[in-house]
C-alpha positions as CSV (number, residue, x, y, z in Angstrom):
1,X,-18.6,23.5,-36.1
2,X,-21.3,21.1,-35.0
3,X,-24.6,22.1,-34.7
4,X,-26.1,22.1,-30.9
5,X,-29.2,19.3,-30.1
6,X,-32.4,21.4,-29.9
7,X,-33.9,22.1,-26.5
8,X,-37.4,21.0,-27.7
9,X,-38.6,18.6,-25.6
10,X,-36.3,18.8,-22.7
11,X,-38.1,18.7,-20.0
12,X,-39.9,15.3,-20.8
13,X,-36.5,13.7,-21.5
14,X,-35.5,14.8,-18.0
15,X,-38.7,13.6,-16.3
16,X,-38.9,10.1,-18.2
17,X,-35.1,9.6,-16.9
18,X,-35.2,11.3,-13.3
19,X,-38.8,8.3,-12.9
20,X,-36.4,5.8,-14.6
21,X,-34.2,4.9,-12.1
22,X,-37.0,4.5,-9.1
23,X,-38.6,2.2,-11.3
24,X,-35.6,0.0,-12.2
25,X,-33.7,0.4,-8.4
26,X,-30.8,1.8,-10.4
27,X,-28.3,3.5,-8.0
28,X,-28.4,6.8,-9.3
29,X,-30.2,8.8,-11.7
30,X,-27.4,9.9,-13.6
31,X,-26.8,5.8,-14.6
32,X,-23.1,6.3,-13.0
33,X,-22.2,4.8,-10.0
34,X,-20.0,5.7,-7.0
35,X,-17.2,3.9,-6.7
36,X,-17.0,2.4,-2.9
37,X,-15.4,4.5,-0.4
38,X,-11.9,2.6,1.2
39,X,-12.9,1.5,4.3
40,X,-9.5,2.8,5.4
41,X,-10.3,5.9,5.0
42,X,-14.5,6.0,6.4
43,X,-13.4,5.8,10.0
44,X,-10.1,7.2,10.5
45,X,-9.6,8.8,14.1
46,X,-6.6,10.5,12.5
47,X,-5.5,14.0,11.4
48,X,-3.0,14.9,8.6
49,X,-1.2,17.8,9.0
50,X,1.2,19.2,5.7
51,X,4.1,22.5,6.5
52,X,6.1,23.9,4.3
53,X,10.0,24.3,5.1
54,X,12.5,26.1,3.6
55,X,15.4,23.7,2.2
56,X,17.9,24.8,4.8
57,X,15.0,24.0,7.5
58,X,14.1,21.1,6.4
59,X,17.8,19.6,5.9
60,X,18.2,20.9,9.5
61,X,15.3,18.8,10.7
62,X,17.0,15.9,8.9
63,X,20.5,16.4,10.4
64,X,18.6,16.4,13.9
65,X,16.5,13.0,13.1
66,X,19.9,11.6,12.3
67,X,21.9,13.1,15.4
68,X,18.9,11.8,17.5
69,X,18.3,8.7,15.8
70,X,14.8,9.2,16.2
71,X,12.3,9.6,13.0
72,X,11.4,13.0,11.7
73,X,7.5,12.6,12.4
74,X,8.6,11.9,16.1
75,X,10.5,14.9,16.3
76,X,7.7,17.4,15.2
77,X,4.9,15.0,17.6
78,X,7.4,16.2,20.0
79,X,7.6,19.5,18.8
80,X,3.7,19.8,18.6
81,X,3.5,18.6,22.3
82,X,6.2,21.1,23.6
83,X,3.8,23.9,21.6
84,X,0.6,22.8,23.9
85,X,2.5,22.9,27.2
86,X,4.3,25.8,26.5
87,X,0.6,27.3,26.4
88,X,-0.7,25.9,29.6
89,X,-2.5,22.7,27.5
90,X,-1.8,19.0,28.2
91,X,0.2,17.8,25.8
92,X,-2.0,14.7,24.0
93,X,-0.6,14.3,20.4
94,X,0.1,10.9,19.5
95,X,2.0,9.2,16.9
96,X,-0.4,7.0,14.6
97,X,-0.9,3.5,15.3
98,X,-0.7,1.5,11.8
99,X,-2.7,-1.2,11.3
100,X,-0.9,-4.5,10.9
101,X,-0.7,-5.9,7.9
């Protein structure tokens, strides 16, 4: 078993590196930097929403996309809209607009 590093003079060690980095223009004081955030992802006007189905459920939802020949995530924007006016709301969910690539 290794022997822990003494706390003795602490306190100056954490001073003398917290100073460091305004004196240097280093990012961060802990000397790690952030990786960039995706710039997909900083301004998205977009929800995610995840359920749960039972197998039989969810292979019923399948069947139907099929039947229909419409995707699945259309069927439950449809489903989500029927939801709001069935509740006296306007029905305003929209599918996603992917960017072009």
């Amino acid at each position: 078993m290794t022997k822990r590093p003494s706390l003795v003079g602490l306190e100056a060690r954490l001073q003398s590196k917290a100073s460091a980095p305004a004196e240097t223009g280093a990012p961060e004081a802990s000397g790690v930097e952030k990786p960039p955030v995706r710039a997909s992802r900083r301004n998205t006007q977009v929800k995610t929403a995840m359920i749960r189905i039972d197998p039989d459920g969810w292979k019923a939802l399948r069947l139907l996309s099929i039947d229909l020949d419409t995707p699945l995530d259309d069927l439950l924007i449809d489903a989500a809209n029927e939801m709001l006016r069935r509740h006296g709301r306007p029905a305003i969910v929209q599918k996603r607009n992917r960017p072009s690539t």
